[in-house]
C-alpha positions in Angstrom: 26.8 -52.1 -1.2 22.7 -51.9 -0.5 21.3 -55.0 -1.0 19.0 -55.1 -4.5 15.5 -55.6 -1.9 16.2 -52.4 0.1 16.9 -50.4 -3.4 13.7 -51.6 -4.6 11.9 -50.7 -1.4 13.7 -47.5 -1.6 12.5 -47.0 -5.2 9.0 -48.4 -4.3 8.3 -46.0 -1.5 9.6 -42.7 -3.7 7.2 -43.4 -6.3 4.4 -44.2 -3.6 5.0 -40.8 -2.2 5.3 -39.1 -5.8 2.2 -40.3 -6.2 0.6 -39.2 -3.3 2.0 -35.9 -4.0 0.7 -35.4 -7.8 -2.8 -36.4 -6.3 -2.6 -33.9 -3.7 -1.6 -31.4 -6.6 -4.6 -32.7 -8.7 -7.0 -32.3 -5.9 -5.9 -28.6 -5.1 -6.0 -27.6 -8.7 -9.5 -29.3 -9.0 -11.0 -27.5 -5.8 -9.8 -24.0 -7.2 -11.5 -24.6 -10.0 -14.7 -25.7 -8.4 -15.1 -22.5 -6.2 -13.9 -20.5 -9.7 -16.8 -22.4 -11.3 -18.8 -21.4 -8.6 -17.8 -17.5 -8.2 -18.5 -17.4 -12.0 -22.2 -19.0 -11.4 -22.9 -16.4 -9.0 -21.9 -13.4 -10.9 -23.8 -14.6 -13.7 -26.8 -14.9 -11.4 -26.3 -11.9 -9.3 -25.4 -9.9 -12.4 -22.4 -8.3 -10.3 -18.4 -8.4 -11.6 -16.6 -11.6 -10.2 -14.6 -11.3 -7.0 -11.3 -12.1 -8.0 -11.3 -9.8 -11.7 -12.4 -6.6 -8.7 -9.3 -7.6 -6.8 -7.4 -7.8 -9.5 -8.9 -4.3 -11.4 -8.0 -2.2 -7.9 -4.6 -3.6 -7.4 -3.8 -2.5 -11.3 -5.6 1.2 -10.7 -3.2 1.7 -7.4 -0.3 0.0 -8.9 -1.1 2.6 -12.3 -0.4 5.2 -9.7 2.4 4.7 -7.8 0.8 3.4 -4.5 2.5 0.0 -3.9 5.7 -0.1 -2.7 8.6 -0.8 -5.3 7.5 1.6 -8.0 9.5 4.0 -9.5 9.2 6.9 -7.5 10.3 9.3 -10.0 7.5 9.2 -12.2 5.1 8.6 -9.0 6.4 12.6 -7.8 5.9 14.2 -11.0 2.6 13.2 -11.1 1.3 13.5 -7.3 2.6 17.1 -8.4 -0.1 17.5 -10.8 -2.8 16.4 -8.7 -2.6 19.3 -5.9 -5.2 22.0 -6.3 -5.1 25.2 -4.4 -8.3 26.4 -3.1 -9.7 29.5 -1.1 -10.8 28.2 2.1 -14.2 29.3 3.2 -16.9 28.5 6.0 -19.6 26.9 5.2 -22.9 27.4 8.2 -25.7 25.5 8.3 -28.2 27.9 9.6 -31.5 25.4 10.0 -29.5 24.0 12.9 -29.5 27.4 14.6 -32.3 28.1 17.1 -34.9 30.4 15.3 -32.9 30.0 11.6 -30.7 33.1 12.7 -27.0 33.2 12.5 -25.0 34.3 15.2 -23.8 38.0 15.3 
């Protein structure tokens, strides 16, 4: 049967490090909202969209259209359907790069 000191020390030393750990939690959640601070500061200043919300805003406009990986790919066909467009093909010449403006012929 433990001893009453060494349950104590055992009980000591778990809230020690439960401490220790919820500062640690504290501190990370207080830096990310530093540098959010921050990155707000300097889109107000700059006059530009915040990083994170134009990270955000592409990965919702690809996942919209079936790009990432785990999307229904039923609905992702029938629409990449829709988007092909069939053109004639024709060449196009640039004849100011041709010596004297002629064409060739």
């Amino acid at each position: 049967m433990p001893s009453l000191f060494s349950r104590i020390l055992r009980f000591a030393l778990r809230l020690v490090l439960g401490l220790f750990a919820a500062v640690f939690a504290l501190s990370l959640l207080l830096a990310a909202l530093v540098v959010l601070a921050i990155s707000l500061l300097a889109s107000l200043i700059t006059g530009r969209k915040p990083k994170p919300a134009m990270v955000f805003g592409r990965f919702q406009r690809f996942s919209s259209q079936r790009m990432w990986p785990g999307g229904s790919s039923a609905t992702g066909s029938a629409a990449r359907a829709h988007d092909v467009v069939d053109v004639e093909v024709r060449e196009v010449r640039d004849d100011k790069r041709l010596p004297g403006g002629q064409a060739d012929g």
